[in-house]
VEXBA-803982 format. One record per residue: residue in one letter; x, y, z of N, C-alpha, C in turn. Coordinates in steps of 0.001 Angstrom, whole numbers, plus 500000, padded with zeros to 6 digits. Each point is the difference from the previous one (the first is absolute). Example, Ala and Ser with C-alpha at 12.3 -4.5 7.8 and 13.67 -1.06 7.14 Angstrom:
A513190494310507800499110501190500000500900501200500000S499650501050499280500820501190500060499230501090500730
END
This chain:
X487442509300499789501120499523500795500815499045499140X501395500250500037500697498766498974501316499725501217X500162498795499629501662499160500084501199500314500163X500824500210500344501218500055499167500649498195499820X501008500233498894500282498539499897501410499979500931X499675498796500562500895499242500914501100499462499620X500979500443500426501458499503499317500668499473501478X499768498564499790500694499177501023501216499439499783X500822500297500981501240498558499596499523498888500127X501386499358499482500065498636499986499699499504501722X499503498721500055499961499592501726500277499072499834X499887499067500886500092498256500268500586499505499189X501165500076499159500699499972498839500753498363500600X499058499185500094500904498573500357500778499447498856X501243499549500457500769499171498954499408499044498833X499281499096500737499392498459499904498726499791499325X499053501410499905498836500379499618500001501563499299X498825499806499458499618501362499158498648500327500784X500207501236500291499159501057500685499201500632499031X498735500364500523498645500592499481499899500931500547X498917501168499306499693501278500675498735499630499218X498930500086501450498222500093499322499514501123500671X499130500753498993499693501058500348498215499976500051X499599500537500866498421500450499381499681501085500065X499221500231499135499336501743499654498766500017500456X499351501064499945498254499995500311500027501478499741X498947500140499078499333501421499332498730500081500229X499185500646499551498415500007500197499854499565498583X498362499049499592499910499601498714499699500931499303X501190499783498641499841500842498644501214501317500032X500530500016500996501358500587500015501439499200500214X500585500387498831501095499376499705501525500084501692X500383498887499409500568499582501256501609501160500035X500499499583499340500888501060499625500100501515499470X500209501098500666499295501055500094501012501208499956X500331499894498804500840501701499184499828501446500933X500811500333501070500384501264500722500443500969499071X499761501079500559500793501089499744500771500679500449X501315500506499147501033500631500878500069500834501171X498374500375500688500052501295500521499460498917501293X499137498742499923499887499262500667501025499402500826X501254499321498680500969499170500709501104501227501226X499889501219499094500826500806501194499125500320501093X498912500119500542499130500291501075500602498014500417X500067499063499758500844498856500827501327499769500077X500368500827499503501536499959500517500423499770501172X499346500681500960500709499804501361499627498375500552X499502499111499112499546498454500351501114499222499798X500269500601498849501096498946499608501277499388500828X500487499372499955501193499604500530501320499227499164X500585500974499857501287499418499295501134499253500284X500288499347498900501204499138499950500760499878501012X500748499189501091500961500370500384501473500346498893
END
């Protein structure tokens, strides 16, 4: 089972302050967190995605 990577906008974009994005992961131990798909994968999720306005 793998990921896809998350492409968020910008949010809470206050004037006065600088905004953070924290993320956490969780894998099982000894498998790497970030996890290389394949093209035949990412098109079987296509219909997940949601695009741009």
């Amino acid at each position: 089972m793998s990921a896809e990577r998350a492409h968020l906008p910008p949010a809470n974009n206050l004037p006065d302050t600088r905004s953070q994005l924290v993320v956490t992961m969780f894998a099982p131990p000894g498998t790497p967190v970030p996890t290389v798909v394949g093209a035949d994968e990412l098109a079987e999720r296509q219909h997940l995605r949601v695009t741009a306005p």
